[in-house]
Structures are given as C-alpha cells and as structure tokens.
C-alpha positions as CSV (number, residue, x, y, z in Angstrom):
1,X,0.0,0.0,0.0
2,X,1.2,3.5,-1.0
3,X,0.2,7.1,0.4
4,X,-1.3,9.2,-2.7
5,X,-1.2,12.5,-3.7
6,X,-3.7,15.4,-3.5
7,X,-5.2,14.2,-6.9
8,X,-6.5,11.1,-5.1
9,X,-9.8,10.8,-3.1
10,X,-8.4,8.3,-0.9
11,X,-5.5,7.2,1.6
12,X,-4.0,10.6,1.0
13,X,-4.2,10.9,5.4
14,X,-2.7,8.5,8.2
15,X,-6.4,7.9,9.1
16,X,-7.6,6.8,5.8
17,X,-4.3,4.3,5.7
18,X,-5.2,3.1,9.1
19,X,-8.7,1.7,8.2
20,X,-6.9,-0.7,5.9
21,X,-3.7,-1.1,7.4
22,X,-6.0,-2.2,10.4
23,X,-7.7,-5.0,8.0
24,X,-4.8,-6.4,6.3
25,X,-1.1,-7.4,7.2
26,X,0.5,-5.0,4.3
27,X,3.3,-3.1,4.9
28,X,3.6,0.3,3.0
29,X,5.2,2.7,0.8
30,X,5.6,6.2,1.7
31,X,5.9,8.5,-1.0
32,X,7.3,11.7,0.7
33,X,6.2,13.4,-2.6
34,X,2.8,12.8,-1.8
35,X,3.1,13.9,1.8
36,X,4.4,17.1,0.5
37,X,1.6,17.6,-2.2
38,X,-1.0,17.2,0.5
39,X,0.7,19.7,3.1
40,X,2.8,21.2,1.8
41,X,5.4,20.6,4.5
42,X,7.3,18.0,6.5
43,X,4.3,17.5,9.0
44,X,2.2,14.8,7.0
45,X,5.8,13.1,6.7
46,X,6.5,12.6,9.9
47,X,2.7,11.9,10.7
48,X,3.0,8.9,8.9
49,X,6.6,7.6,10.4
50,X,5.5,8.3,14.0
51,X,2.2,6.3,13.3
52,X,3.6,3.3,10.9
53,X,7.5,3.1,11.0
54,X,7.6,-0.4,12.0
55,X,5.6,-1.1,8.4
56,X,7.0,1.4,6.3
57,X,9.0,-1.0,3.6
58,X,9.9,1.6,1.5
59,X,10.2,5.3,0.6
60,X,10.0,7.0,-2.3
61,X,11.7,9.8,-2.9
62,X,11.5,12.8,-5.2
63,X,10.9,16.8,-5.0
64,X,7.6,18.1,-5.0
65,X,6.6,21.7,-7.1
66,X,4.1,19.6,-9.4
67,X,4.5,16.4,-10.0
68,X,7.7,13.9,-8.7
69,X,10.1,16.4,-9.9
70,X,14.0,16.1,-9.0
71,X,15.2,17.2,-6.2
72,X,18.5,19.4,-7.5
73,X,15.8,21.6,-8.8
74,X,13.2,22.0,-6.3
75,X,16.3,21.9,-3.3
76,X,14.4,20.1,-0.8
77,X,17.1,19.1,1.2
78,X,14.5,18.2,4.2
79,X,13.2,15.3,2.5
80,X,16.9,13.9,1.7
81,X,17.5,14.4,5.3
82,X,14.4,12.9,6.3
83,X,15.3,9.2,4.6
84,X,19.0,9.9,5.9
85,X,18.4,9.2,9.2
86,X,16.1,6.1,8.5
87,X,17.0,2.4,8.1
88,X,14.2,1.9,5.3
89,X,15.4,1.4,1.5
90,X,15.0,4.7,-0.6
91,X,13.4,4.2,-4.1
92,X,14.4,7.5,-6.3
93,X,11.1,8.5,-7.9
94,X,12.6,11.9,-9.7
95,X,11.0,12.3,-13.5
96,X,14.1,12.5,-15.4
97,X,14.6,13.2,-19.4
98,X,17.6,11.5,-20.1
99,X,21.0,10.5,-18.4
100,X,22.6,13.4,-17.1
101,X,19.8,14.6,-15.5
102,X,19.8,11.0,-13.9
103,X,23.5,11.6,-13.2
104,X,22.9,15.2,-11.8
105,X,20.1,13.8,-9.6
106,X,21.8,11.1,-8.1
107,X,25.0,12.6,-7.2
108,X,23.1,15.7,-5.9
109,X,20.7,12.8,-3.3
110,X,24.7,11.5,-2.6
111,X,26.0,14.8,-2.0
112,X,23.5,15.8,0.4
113,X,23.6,12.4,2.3
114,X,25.9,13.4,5.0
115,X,26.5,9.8,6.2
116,X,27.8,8.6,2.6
C-alpha cells in the first residue's frame, strides 16, 4: 500500500491508511512526494513515520513543485534528510529526461547524504 497525492480521493491521510492497514497485514510505501503535495510541509511526513515506521517498507523519494520532480531543482534538502536518518530502503522516484539529468540527480541525493 502506498500514500497518494492530492489528486487522489483516498488514503492521501494517516487515518484513511489506518482503516486498511487495520484489516490487512501490508506493509507500506511512503511516498514523501505525496506527503508534500497534501501539506505542503514535513508535518504529513512525519505523521506517517510516527504512526507506521515499523511497516513502512519503503520510501519513495523525489521533490515536489508539481509532480515527482527532482530534487537538484526544487532543493528540498529536508526530505533527503528525512530518509538519511532512516533504516528503510530509498526508491528515487525523480521524472528524469535523459542520463545526465539522472547523473545530476543522483549525485546531488549523494552529496546531500551526510553519512555517505
């Protein structure tokens, strides 16, 4: 199960993914793009860690201005920090048009990884 983003109707909130993280044995993904497109801010974030950490499987990780745009253009440095100091596997979810920008994204992720 994966958080979704303010175009969704549904599990967007911690509450909505309780009523069926209550029902089934999933674990989840959380997107910290779709956090971000729902508040705005870090709060829905950490909402989500305090209340589910121990099934949180995976993030995914990209900036947020529209869509899952990369992060060494939108500078959100808070969301690279937030997965730094987490023992969960990051997926990079950054739209990308071709190899450098892959390149450019990555090393900017590694660069602002303090622990690397």
């Amino acid at each position: 199960m994966e958080n979704m983003d303010s175009r969704k109707l549904a599990f967007r909130s911690v509450e909505d993914m309780q009523k069926i993280l209550d029902q089934y044995p999933f674990g989840m993904v959380l997107d910290l793009n779709h956090c971000y497109s729902n508040g705005g801010n870090m709060d829905l974030v950490n909402e989500f860690w305090n209340k589910f950490e121990k099934r949180i499987k995976y993030f995914h990780l990209s900036g947020f201005t529209t869509l899952h745009d990369p992060l060494y253009k939108t500078k959100q440095n808070q969301l690279v920090d937030f997965v730094e100091s987490k023992s969960v596997p990051v997926i990079i979810e950054s739209m990308l048009e071709n190899v450098v920008e892959m390149e450019t994204e990555w090393h900017y992720i590694m660069d602002n990884l303090t622990d690397v």
